[in-house]
C-alpha positions as YAML, in Angstrom:
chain: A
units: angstrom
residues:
- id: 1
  name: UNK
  ca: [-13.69, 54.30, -14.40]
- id: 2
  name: UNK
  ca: [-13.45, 58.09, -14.19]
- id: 3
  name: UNK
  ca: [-11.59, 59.46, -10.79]
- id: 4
  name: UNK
  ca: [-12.45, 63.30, -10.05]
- id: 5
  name: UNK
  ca: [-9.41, 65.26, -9.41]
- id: 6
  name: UNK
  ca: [-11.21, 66.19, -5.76]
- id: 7
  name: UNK
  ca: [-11.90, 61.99, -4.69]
- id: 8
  name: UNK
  ca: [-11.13, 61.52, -1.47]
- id: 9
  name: UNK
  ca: [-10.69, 57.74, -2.20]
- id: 10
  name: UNK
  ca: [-7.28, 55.86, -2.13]
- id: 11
  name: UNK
  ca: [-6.10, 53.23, -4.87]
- id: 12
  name: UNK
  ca: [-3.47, 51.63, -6.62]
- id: 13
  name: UNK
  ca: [-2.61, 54.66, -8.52]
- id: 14
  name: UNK
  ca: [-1.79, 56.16, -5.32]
- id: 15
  name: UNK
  ca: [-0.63, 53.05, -3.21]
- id: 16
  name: UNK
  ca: [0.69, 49.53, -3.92]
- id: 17
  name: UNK
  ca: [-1.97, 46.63, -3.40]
- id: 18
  name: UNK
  ca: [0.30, 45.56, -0.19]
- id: 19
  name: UNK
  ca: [0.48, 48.91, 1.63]
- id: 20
  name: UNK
  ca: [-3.52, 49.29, 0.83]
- id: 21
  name: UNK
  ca: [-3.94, 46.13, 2.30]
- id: 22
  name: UNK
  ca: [-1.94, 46.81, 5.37]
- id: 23
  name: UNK
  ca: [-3.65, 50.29, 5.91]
- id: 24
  name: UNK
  ca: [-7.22, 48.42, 5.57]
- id: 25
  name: UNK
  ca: [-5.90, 45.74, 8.61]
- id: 26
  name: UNK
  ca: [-4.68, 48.53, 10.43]
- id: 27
  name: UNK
  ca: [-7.89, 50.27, 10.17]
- id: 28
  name: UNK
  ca: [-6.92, 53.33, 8.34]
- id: 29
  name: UNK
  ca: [-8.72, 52.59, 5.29]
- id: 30
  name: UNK
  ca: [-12.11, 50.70, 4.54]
- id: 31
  name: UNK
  ca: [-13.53, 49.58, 1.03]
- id: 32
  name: UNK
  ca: [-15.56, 51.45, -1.36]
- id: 33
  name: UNK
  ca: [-16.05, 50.09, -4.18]
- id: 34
  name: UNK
  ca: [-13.01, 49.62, -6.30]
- id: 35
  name: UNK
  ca: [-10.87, 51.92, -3.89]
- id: 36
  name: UNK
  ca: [-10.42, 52.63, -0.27]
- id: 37
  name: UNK
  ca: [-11.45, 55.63, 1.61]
- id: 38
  name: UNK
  ca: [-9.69, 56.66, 4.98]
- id: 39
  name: UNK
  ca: [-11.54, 56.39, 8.13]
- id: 40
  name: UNK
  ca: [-11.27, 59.57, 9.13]
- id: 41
  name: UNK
  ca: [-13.22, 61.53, 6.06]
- id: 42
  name: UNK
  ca: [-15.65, 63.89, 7.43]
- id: 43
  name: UNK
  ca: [-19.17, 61.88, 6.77]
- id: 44
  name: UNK
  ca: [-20.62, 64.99, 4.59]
- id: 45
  name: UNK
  ca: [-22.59, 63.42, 1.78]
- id: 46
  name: UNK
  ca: [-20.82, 65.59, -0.38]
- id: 47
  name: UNK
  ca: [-17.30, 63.88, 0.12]
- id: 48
  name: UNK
  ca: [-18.69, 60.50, 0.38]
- id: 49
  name: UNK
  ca: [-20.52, 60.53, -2.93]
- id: 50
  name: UNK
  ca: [-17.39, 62.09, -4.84]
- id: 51
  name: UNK
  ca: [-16.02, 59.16, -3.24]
- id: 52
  name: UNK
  ca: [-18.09, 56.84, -4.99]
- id: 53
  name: UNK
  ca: [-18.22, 58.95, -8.07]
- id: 54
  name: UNK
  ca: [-14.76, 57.45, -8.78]
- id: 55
  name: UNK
  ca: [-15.84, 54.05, -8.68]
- id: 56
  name: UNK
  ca: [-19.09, 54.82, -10.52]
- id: 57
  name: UNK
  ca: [-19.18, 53.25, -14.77]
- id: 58
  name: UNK
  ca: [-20.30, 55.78, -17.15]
- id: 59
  name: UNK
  ca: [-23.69, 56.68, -17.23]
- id: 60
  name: UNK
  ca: [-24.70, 54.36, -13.65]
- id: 61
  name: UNK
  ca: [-26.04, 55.90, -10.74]
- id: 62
  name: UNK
  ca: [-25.83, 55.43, -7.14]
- id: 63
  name: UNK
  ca: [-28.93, 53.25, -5.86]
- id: 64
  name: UNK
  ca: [-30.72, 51.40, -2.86]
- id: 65
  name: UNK
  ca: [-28.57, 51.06, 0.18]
- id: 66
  name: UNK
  ca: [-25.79, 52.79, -0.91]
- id: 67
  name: UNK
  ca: [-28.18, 55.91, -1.87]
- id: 68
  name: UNK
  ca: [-29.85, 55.33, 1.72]
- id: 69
  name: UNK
  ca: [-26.04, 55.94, 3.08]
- id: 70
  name: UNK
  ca: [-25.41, 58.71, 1.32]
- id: 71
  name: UNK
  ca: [-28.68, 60.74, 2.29]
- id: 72
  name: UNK
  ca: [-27.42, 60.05, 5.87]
- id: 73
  name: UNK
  ca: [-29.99, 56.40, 6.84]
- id: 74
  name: UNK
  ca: [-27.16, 54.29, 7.23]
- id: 75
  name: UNK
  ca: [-24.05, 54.58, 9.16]
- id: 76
  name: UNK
  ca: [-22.01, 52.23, 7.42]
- id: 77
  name: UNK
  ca: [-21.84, 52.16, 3.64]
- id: 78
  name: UNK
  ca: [-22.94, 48.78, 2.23]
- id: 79
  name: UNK
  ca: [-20.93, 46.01, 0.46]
- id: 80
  name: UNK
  ca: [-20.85, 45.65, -2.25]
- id: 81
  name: UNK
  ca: [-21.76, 49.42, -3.36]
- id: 82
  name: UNK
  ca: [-25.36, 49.32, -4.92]
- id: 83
  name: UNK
  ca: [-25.05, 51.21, -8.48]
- id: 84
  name: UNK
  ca: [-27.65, 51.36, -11.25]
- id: 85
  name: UNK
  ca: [-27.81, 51.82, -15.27]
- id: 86
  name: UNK
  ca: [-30.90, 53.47, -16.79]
- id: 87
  name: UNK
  ca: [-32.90, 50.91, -19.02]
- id: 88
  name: UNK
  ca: [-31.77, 51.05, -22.71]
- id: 89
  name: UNK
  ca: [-27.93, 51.91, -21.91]
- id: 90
  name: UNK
  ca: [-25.69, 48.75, -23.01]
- id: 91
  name: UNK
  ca: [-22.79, 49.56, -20.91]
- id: 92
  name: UNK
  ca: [-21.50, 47.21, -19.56]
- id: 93
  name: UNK
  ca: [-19.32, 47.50, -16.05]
- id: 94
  name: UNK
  ca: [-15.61, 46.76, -16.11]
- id: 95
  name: UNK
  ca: [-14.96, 45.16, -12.50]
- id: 96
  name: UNK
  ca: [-19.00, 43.61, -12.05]
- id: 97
  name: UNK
  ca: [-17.84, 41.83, -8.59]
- id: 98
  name: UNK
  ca: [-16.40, 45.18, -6.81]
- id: 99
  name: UNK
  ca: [-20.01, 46.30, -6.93]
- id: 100
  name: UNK
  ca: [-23.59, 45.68, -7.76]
- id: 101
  name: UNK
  ca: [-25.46, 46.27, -10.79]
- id: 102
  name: UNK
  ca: [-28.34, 46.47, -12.02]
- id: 103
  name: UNK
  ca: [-30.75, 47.99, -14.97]
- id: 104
  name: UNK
  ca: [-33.73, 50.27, -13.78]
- id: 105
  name: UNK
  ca: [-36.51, 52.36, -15.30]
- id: 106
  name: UNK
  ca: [-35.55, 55.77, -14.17]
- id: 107
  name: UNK
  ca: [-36.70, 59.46, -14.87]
- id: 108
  name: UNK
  ca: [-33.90, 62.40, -14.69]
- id: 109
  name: UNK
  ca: [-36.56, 63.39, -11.73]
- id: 110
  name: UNK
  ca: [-35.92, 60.73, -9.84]
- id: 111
  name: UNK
  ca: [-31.94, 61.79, -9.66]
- id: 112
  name: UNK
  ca: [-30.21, 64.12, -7.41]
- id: 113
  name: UNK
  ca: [-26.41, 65.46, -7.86]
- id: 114
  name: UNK
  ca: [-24.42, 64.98, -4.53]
- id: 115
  name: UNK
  ca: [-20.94, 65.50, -4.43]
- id: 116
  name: UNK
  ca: [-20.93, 65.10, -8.06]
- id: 117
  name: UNK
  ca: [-22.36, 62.04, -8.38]
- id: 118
  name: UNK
  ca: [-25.82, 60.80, -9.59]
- id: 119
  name: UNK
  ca: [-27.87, 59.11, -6.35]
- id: 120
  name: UNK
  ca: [-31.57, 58.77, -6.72]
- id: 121
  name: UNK
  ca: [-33.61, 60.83, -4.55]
- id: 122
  name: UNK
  ca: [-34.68, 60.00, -1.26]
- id: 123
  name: UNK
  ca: [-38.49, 59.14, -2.10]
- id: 124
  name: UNK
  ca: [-36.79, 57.05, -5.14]
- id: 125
  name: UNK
  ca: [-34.43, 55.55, -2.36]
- id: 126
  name: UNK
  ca: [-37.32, 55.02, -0.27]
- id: 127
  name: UNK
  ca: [-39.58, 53.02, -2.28]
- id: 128
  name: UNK
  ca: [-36.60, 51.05, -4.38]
- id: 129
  name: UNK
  ca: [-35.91, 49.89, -0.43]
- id: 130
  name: UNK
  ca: [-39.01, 49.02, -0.15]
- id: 131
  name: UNK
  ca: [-39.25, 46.69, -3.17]
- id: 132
  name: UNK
  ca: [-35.75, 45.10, -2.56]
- id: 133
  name: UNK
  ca: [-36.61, 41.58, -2.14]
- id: 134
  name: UNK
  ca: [-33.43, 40.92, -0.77]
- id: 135
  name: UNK
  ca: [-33.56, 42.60, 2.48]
- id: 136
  name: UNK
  ca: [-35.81, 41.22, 4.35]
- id: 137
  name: UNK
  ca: [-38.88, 43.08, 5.82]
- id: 138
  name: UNK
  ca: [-37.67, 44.31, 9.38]
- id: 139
  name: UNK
  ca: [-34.31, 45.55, 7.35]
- id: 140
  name: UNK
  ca: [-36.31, 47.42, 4.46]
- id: 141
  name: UNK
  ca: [-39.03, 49.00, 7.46]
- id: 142
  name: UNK
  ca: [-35.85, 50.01, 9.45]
- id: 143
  name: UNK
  ca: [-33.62, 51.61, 6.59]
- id: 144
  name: UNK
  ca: [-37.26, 52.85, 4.61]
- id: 145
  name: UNK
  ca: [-37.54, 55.18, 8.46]
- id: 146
  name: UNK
  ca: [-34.13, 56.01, 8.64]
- id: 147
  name: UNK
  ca: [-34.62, 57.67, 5.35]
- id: 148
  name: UNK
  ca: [-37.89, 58.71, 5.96]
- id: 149
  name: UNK
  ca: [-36.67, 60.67, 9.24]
- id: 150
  name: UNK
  ca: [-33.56, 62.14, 7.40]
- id: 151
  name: UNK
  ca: [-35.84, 63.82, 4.38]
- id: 152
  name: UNK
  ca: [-38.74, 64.71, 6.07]
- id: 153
  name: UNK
  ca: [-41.03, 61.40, 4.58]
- id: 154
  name: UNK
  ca: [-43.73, 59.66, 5.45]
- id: 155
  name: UNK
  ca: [-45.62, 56.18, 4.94]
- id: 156
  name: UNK
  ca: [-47.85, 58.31, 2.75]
- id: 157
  name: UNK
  ca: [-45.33, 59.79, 0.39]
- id: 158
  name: UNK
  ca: [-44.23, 56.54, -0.05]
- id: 159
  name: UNK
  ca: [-47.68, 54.85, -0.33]
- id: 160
  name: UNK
  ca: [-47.67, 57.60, -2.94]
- id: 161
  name: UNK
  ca: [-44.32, 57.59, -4.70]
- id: 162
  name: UNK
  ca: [-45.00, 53.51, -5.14]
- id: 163
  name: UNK
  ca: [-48.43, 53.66, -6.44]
- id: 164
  name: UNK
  ca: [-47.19, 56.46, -9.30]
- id: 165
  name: UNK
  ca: [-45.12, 53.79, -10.76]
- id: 166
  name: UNK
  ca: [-46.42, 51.18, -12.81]
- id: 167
  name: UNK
  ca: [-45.68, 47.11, -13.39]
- id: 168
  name: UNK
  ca: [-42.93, 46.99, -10.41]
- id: 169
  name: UNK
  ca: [-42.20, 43.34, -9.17]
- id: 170
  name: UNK
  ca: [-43.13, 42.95, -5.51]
- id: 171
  name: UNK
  ca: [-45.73, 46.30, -5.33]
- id: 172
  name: UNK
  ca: [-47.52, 43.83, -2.58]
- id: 173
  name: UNK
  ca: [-44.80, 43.07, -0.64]
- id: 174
  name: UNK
  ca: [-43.43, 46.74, -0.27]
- id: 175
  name: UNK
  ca: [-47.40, 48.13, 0.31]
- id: 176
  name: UNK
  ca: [-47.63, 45.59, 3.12]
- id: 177
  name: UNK
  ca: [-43.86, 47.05, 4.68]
- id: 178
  name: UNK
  ca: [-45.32, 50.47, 4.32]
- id: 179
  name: UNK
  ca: [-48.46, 49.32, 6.19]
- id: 180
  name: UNK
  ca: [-46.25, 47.35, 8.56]
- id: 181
  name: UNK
  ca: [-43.92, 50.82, 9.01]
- id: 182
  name: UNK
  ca: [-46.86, 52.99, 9.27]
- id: 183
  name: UNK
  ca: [-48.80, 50.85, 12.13]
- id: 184
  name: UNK
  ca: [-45.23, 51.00, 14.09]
- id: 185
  name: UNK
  ca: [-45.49, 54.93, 14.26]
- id: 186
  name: UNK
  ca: [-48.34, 54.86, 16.39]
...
């Protein structure tokens, strides 16, 4: 774990495990990752991604839902955080259960620098959303437009961005949500 000197987020180097507690029932503080981060931070990208740059294991990256937060889709961040390794790197993450992790194929492209911390872009964010199994297909449609209205997207760039990508699990499923997405807009 590396903590910038400017992170905005809270732990046990700071507070005891009892007072953090106490400030989270009170409602001061809400989880992030391994730390906590007070309520009332401005919601600028910027200080919510060095935020998460403290929590983030060498080399990872900020990905899916938590990348969708950070470029302003979501209001809430998700638990647990959403981080990424690039394929080939064998670290290995020291807490696993404060957030999740997983191993992509990813170009230095295909990552943007916000607050310090490595997210993957919006059209990345976009189109990993839309492959995400996991959320189910009015979630993915919803949080794919949230994106898409916060970066200036369309179905099309992402019709694009997916088919520039080869051997992805569930390319059907995410071209019929971008169908389904772009047949709501009209």
């Amino acid at each position: 774990m590396r903590t910038p000197p400017s992170s905005p987020l809270i732990g046990t180097a700071t507070l005891s495990i009892a007072e953090l507690s106490a400030a989270r029932l009170d409602g001061e503080l809400y989880p992030l990752a391994e730390m906590f981060c007070p309520v009332d931070l401005p919601p600028f990208p910027a200080s919510l991604a060095a935020g998460l740059a403290a929590a983030l294991p060498e080399h990872a990256f900020v990905e899916r839902l938590s990348a969708a937060w950070l470029h302003g889709a979501l209001a809430e961040p998700p638990q647990p955080p959403q981080f990424a390794l690039p394929a080939g790197i064998g670290a290995r993450p020291r807490r696993p259960r404060a957030y999740a992790m997983r191993q992509v194929v990813i170009a230095e492209r295909e990552l943007v620098l916000i607050g310090g911390c490595r997210v993957t872009t919006p059209t990345r964010t976009l189109v990993d959303v839309l492959l995400d199994d996991e959320l189910g297909t009015r979630r993915a449609i919803a949080v794919a437009a949230a994106i898409a209205a916060t970066a200036g997207l369309s179905p099309a760039v992402a019709r694009s961005a997916l088919r520039s990508r080869f051997r992805l699990p569930n390319t059907a499923m995410a071209e019929e949500r971008i169908r389904l997405w772009a047949a709501s807009r009209r």
